[in-house]
DSSP file (Angstrom, degrees, kcal/mol; ACC not computed):
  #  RESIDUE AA STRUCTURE BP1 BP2  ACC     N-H-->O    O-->H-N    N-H-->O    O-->H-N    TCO  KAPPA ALPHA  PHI   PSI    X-CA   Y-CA   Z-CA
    1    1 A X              0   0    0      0, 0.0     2,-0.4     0, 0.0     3,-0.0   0.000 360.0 360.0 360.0 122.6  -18.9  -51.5   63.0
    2    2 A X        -     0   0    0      1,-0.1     0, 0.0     0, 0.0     0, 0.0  -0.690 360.0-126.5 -67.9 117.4  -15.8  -50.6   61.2
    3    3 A X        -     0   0    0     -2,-0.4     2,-0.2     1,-0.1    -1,-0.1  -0.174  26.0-151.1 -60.8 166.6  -16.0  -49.2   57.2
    4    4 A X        -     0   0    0     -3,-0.0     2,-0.8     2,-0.0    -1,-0.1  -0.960   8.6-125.5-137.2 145.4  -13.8  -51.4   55.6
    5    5 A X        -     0   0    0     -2,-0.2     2,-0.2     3,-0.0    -2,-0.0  -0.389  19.6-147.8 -65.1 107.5  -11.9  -49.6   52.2
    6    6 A X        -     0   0    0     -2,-0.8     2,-0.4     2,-0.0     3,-0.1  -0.799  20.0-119.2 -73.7 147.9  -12.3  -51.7   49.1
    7    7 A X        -     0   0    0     -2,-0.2     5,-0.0     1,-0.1     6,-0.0  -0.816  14.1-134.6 -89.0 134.4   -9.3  -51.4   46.8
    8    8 A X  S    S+     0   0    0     -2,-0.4     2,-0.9     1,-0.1    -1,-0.1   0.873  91.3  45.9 -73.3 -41.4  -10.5  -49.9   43.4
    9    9 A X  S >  S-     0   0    0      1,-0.1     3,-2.1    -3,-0.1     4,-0.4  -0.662  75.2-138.7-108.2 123.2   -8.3  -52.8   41.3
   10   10 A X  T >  S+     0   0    0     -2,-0.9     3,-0.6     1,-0.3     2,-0.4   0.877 107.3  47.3 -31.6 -60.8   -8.2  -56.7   42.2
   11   11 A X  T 3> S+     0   0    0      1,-0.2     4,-1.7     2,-0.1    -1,-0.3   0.131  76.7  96.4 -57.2   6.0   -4.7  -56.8   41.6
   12   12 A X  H <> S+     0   0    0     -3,-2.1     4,-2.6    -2,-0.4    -1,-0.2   0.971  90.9  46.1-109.8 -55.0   -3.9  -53.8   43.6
   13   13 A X  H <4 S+     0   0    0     -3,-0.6    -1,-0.2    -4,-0.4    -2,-0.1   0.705 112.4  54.6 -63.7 -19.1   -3.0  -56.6   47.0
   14   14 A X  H >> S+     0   0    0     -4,-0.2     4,-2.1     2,-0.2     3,-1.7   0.830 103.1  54.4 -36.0 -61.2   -1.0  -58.7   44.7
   15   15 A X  H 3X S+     0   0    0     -4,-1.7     4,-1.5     1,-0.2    -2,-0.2   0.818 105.2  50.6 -46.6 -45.7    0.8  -55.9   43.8
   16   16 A X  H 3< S+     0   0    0     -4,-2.6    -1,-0.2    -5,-0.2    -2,-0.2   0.448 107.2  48.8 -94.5  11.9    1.8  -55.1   47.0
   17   17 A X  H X> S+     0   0    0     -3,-1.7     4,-1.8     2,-0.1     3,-0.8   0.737 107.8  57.8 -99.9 -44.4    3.1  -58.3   48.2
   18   18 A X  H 3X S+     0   0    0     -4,-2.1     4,-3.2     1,-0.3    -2,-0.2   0.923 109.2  45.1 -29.7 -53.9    5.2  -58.7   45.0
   19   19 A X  H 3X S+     0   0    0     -4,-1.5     4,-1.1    -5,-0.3    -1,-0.3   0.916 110.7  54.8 -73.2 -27.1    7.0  -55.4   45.7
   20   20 A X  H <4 S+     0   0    0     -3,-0.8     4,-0.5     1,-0.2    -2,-0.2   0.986 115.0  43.3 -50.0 -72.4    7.5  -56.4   49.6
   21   21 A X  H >X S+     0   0    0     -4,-1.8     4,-2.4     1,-0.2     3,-0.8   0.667 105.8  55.5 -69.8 -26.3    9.1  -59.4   48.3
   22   22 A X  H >X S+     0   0    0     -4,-3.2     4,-2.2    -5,-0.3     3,-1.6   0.982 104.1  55.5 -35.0 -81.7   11.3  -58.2   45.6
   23   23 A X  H 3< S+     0   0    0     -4,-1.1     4,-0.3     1,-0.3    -1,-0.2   0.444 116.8  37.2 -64.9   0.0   12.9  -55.9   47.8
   24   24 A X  H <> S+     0   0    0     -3,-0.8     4,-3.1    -4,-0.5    -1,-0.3   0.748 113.5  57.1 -77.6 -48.3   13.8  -59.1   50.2
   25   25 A X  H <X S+     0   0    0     -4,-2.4     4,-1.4    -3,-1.6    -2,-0.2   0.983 119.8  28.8 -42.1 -80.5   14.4  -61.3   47.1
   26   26 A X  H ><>S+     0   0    0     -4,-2.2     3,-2.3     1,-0.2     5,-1.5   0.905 118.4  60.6 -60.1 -49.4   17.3  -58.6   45.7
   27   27 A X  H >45S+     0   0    0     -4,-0.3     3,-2.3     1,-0.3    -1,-0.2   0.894 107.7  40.5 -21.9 -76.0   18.1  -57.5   49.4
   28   28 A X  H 3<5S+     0   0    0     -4,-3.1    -1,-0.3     1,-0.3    -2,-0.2   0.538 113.2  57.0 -64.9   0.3   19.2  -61.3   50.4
   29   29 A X  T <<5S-     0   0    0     -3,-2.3    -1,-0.3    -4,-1.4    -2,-0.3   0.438 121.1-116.9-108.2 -20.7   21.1  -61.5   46.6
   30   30 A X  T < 5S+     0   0    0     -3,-2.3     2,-0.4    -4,-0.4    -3,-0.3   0.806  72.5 135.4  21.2  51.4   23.0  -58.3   48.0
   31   31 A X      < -     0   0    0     -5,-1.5     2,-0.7    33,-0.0    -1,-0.3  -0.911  64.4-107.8-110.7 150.0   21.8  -56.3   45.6
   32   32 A X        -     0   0    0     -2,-0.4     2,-2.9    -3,-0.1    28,-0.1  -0.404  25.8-148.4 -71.8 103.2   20.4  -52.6   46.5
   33   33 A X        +     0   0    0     -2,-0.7     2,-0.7   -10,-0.2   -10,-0.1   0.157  39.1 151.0 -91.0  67.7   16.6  -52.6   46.2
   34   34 A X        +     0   0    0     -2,-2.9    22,-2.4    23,-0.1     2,-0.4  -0.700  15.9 173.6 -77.2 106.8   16.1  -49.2   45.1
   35   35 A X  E     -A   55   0A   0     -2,-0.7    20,-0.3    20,-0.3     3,-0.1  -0.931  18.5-162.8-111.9 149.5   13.1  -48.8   43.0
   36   36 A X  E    S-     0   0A   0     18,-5.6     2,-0.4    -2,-0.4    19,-0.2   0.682  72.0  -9.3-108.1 -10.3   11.9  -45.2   41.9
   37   37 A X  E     -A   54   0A   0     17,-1.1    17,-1.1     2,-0.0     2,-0.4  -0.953  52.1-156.6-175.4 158.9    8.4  -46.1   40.9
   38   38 A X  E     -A   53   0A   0     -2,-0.4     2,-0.5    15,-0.2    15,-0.2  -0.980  13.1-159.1-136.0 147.6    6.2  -48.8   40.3
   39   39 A X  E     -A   52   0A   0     13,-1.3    13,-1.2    -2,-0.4     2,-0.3  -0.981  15.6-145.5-142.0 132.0    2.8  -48.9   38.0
   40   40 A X  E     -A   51   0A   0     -2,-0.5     2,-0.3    11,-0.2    11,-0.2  -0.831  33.3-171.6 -87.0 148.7    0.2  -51.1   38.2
   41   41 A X        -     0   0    0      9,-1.2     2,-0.2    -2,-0.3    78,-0.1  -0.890  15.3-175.2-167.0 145.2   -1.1  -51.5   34.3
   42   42 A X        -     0   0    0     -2,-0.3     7,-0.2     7,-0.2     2,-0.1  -0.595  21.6-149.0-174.9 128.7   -4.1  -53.2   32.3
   43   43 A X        -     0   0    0      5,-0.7     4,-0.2    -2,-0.2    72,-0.1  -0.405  15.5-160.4 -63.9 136.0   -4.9  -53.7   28.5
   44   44 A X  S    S+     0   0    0     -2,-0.1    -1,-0.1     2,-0.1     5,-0.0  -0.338  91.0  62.8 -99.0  42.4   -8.8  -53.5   28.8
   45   45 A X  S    S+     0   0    0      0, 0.0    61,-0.1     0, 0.0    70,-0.0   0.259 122.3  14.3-118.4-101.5   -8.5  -55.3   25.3
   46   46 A X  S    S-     0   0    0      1,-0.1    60,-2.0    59,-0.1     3,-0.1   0.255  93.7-116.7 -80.8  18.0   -6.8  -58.2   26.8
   47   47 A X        +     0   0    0     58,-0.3     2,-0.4     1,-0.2    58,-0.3   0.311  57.7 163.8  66.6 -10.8   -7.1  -58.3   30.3
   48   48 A X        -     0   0    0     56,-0.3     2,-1.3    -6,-0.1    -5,-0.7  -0.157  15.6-174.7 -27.3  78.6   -3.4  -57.9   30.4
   49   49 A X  E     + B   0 103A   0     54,-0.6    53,-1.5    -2,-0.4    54,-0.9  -0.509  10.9 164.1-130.4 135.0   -2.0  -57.0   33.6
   50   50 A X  E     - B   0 101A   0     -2,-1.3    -9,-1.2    51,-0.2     2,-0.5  -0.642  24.6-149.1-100.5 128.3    1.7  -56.2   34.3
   51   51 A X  E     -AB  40 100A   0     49,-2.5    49,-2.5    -2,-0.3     2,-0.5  -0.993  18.0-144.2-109.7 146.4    2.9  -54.5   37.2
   52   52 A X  E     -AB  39  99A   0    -13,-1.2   -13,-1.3    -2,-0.5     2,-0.3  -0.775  15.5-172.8-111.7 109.4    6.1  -52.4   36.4
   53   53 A X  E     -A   38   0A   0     45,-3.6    45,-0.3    -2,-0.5     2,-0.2  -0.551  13.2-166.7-106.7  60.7    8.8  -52.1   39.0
   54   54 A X  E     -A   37   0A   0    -17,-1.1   -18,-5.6    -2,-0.3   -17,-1.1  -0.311  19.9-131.3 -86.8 106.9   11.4  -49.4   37.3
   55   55 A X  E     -A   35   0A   0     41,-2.5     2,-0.9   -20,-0.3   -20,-0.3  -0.165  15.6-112.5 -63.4 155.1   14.9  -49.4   39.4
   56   56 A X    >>  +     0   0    0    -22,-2.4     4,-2.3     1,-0.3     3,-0.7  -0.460  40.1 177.4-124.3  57.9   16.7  -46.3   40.7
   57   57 A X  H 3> S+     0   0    0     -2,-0.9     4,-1.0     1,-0.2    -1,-0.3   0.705  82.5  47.1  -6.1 -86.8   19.7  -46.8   38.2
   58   58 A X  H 3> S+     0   0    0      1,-0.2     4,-1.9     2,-0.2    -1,-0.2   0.756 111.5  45.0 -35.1 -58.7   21.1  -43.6   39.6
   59   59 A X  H <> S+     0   0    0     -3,-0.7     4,-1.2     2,-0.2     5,-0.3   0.982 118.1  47.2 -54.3 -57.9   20.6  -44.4   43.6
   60   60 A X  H >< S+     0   0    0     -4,-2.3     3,-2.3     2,-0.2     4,-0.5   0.842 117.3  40.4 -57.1 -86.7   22.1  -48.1   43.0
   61   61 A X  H >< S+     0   0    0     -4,-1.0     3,-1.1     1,-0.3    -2,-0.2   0.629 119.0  44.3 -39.7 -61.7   25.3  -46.9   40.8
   62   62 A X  H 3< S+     0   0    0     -4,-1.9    -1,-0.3     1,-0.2    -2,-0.2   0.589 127.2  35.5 -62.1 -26.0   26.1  -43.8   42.9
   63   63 A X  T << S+     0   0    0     -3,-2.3     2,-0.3    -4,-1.2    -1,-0.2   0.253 112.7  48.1-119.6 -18.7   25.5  -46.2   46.2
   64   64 A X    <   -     0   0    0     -3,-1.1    -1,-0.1    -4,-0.5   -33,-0.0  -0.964  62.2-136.3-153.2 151.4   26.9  -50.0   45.3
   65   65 A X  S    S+     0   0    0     -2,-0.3    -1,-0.1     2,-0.1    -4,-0.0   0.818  75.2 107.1 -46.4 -64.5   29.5  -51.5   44.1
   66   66 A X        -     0   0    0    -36,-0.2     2,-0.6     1,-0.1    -2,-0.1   0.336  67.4-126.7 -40.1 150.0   27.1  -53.9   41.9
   67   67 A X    >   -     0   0    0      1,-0.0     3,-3.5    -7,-0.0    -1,-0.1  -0.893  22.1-123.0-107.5 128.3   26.8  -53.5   38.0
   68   68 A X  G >  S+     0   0    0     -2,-0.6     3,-1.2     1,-0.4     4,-0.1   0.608 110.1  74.6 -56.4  -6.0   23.1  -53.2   37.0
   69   69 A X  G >  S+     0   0    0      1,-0.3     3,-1.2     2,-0.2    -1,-0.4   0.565  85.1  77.6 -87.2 -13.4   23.5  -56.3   34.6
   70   70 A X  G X  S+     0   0    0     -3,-3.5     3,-0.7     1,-0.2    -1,-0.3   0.842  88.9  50.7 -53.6 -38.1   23.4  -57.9   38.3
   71   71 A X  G <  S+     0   0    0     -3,-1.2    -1,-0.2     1,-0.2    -2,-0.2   0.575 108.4  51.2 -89.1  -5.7   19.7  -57.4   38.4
   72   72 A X  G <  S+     0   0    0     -3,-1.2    -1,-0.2    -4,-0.1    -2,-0.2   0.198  75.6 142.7-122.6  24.3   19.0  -59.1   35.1
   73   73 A X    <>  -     0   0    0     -3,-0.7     4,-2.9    -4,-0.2     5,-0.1  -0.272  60.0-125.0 -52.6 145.7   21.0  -62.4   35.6
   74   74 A X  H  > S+     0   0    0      2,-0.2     4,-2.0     3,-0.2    -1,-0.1   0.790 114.2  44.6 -56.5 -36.7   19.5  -65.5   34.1
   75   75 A X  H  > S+     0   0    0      2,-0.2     4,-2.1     1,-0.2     5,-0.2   0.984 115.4  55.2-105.8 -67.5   19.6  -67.5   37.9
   76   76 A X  H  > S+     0   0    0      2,-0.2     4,-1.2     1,-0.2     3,-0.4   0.737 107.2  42.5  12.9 -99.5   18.2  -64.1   39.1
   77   77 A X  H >X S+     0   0    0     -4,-2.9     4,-2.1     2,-0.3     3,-1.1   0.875 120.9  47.1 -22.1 -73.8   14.9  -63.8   36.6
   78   78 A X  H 3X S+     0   0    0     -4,-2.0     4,-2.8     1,-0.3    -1,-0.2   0.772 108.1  49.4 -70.2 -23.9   14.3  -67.5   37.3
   79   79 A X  H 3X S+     0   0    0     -4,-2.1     4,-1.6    -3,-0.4    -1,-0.3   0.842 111.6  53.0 -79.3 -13.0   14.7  -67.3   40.9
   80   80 A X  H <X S+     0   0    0     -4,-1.2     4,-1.8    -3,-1.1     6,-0.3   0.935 115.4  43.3 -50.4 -56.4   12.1  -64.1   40.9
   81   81 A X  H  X S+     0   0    0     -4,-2.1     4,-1.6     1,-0.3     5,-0.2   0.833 106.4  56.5 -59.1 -51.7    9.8  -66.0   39.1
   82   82 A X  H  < S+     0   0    0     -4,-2.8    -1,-0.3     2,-0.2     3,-0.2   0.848 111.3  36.8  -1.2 -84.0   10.1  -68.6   40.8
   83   83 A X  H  < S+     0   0    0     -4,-1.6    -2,-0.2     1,-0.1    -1,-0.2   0.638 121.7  45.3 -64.8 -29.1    9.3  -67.1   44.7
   84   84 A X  H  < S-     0   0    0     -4,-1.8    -2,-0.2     2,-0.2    -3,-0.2   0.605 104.5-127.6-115.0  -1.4    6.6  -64.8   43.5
   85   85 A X  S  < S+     0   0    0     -4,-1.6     2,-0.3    -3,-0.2    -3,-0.1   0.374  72.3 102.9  83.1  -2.1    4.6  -67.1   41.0
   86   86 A X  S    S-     0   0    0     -6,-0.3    -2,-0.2    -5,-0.2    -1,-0.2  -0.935  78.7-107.0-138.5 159.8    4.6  -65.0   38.3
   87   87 A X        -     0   0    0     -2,-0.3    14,-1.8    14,-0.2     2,-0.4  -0.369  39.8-163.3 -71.8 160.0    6.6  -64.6   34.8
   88   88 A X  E     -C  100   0A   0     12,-0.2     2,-0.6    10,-0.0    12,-0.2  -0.998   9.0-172.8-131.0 140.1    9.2  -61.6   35.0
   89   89 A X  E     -C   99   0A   0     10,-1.2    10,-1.3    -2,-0.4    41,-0.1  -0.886  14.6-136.3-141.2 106.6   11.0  -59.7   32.2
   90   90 A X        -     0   0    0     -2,-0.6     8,-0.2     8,-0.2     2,-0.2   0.125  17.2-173.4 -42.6 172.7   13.4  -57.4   32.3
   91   91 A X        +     0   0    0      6,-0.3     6,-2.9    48,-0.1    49,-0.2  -0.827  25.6 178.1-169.4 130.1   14.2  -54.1   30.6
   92   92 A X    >   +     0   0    0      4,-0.2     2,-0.9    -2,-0.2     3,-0.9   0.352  58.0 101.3-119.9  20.7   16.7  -51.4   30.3
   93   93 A X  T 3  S+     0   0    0      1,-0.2    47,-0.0     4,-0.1     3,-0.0  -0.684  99.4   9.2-100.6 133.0   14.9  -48.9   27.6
   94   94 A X  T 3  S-     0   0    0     -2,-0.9    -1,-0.2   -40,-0.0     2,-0.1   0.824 142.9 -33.8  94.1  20.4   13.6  -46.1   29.3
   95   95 A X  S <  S-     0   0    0     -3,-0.9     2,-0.6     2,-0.0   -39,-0.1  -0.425  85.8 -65.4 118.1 157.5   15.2  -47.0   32.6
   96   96 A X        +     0   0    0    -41,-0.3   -41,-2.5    -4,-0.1     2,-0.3  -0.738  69.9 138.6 -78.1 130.9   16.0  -50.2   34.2
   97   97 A X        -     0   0    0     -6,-2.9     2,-0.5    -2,-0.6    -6,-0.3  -0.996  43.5-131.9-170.5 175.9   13.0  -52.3   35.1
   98   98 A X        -     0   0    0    -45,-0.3   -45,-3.6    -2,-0.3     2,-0.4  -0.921  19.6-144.4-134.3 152.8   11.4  -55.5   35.4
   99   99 A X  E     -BC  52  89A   0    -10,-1.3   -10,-1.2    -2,-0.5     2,-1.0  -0.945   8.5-157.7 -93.3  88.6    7.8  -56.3   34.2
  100  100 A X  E     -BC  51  88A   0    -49,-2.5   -49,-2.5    -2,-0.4     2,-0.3  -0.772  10.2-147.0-116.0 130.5    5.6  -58.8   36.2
  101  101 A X  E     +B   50   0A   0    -14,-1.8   -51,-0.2    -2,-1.0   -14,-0.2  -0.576  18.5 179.6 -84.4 140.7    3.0  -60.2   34.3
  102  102 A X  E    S+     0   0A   0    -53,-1.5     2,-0.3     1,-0.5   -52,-0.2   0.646  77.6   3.9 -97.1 -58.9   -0.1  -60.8   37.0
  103  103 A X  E     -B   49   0A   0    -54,-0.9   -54,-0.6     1,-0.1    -1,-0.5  -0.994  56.5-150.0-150.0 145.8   -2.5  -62.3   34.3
  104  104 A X    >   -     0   0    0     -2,-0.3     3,-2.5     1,-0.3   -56,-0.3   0.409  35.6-173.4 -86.4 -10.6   -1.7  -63.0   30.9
  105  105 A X  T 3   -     0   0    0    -58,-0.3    -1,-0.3     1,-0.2   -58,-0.3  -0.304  61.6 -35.3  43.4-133.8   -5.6  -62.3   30.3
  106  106 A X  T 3  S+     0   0    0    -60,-2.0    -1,-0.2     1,-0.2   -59,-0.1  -0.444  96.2 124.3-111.1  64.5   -6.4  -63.1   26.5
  107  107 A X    X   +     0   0    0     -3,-2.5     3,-0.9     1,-0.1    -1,-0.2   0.647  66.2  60.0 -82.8  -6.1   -3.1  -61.9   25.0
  108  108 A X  G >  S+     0   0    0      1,-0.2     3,-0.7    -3,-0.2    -1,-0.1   0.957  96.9  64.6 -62.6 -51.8   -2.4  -65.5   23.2
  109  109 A X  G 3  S-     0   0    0      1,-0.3    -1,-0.2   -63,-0.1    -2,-0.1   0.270 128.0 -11.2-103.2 -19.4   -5.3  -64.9   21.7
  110  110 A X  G <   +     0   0    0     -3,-0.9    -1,-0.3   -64,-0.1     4,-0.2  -0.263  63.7 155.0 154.4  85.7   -3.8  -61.7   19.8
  111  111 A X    <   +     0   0    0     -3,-0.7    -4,-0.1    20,-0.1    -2,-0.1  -0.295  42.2  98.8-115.4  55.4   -1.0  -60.6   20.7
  112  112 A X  S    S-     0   0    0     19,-0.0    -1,-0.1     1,-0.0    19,-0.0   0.927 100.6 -46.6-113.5 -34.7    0.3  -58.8   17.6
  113  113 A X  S    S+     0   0    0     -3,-0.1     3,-0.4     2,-0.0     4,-0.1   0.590  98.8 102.2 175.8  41.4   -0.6  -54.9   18.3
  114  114 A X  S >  S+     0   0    0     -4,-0.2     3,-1.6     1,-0.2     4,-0.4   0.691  77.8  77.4 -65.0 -19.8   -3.8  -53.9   19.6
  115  115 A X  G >> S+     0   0    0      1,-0.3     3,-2.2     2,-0.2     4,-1.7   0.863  82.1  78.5 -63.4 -25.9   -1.6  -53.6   23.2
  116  116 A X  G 34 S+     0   0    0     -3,-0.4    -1,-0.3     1,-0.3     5,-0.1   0.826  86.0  53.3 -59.0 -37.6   -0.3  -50.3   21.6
  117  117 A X  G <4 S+     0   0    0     -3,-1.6    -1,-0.3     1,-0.2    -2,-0.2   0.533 109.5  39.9 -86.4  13.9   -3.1  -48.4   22.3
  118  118 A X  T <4 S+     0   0    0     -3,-2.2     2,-0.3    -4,-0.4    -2,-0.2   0.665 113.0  47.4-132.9 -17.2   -3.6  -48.8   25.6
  119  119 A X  S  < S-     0   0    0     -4,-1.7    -1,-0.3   -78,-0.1     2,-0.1  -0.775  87.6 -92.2-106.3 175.8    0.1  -48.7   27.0
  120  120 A X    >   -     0   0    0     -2,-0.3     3,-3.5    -3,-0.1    -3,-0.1  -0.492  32.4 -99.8-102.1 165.7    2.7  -46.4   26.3
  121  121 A X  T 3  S+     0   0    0      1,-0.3     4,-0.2    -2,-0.1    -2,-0.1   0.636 114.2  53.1 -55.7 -50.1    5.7  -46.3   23.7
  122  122 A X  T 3  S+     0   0    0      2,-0.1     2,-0.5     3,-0.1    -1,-0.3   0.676 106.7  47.9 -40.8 -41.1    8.3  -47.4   26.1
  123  123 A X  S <  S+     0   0    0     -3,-3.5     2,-0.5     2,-0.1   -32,-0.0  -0.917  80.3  93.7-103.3 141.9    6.8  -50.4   27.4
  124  124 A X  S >  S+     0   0    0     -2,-0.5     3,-5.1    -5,-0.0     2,-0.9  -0.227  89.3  58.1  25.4-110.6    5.8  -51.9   23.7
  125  125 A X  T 3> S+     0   0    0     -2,-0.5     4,-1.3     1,-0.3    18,-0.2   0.255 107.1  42.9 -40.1 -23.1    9.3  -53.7   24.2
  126  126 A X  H 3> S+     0   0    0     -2,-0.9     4,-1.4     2,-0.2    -1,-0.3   0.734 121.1  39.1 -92.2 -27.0    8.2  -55.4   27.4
  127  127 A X  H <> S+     0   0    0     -3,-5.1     4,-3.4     2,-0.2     5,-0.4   0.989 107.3  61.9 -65.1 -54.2    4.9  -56.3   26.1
  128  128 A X  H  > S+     0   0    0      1,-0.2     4,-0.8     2,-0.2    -2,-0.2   0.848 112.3  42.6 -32.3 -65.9    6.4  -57.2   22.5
  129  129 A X  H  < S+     0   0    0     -4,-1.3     3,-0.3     1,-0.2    -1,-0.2   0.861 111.9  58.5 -63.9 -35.6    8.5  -60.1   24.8
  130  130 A X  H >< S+     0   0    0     -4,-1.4     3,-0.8     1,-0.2    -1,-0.2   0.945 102.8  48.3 -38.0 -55.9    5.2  -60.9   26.8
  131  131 A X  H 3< S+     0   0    0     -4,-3.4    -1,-0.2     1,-0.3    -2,-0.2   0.887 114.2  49.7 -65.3  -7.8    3.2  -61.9   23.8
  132  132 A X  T 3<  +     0   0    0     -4,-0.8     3,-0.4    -5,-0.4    -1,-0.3  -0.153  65.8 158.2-109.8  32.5    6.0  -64.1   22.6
  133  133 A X  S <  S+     0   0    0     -3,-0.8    -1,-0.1     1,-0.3    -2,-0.1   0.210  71.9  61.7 -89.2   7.6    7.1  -66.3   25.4
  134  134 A X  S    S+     0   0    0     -2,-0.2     2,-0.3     2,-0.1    -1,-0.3   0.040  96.1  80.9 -96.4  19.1    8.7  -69.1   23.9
  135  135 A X  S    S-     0   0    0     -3,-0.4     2,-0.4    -6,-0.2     8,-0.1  -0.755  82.6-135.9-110.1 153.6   11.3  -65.9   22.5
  136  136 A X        -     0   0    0     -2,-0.3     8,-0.4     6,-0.1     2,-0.3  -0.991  19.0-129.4-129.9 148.7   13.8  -65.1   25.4
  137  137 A X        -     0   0    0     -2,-0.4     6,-0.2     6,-0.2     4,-0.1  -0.770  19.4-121.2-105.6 145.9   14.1  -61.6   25.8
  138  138 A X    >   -     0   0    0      4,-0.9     3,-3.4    -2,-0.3     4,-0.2  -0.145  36.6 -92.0 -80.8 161.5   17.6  -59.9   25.8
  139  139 A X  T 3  S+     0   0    0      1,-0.3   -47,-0.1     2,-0.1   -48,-0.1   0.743 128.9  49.8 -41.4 -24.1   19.2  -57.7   28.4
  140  140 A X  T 3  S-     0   0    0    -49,-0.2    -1,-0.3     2,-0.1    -2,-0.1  -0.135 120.3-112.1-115.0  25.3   17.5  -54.1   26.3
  141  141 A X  S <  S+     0   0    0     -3,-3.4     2,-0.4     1,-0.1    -2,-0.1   0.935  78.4 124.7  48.2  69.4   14.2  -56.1   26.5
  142  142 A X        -     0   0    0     -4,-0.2     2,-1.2   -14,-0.1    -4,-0.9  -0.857  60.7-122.0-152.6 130.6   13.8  -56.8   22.7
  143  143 A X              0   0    0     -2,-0.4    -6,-0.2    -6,-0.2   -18,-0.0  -0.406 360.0 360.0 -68.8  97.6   13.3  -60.5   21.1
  144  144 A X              0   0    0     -2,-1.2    -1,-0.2    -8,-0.4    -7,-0.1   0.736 360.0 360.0 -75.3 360.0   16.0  -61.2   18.6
């Protein structure tokens, strides 16, 4: 009989077909799918849970033609969303990256800024456009 590993988070195999398919997704767009890190993320408040896909600005520009505002086209976004079932939100503060919300958990429920204590100051701006989703969020991730 063979152990078998349990994965410590539910989300954790989600998580790793999302990033498979991104880098197919942007890959068949011609775009470079250079990501420098990825975080898997959950409010234990709200049940929130994002994984964070953070782009390797540097490797793409130094490497491609492409202008990074390529990765956060509108036809883009929808078609992400779209293929992988789940909402996606850009960001460029703190890096370029995109946000994909896994479970919204109970952030309708209060989503004005308990979320602060439990992630850190950089993503606020990607939650802030999470709680709000009838808001479209702009290319620096902030809701005007």
């Amino acid at each position: 009989m063979e152990a078998q590993t349990l994965d410590p988070h539910p989300y954790a195999d989600i998580a790793r077909d999302i990033r498979a398919r991104v880098v197919t997704i942007l890959g068949g767009r011609g775009l470079l799918p250079r990501f420098s890190s990825w975080r898997l993320a959950q409010d234990p408040t709200t049940g929130l849970v994002v994984l964070f896909g953070v782009l390797n600005a540097h490797y793409i520009a130094t490497h491609s033609q492409t202008a990074t505002s390529a990765y956060f086209q509108p036809h883009l976004l929808e078609d992400l969303t779209r293929a992988l079932e789940v909402q996606v939100v850009p960001s460029d503060s703190d890096g370029l990256r995109y946000a994909f919300i896994l479970d919204r958990g109970r952030i309708d429920e209060d989503p004005t800024g308990r979320l602060s204590q439990h992630f850190p100051a950089e993503q606020l701006l990607i939650l802030d456009s999470i709680a709000r989703p009838a808001s479209s969020p702009n290319i620096q991730g902030q809701v005007p």
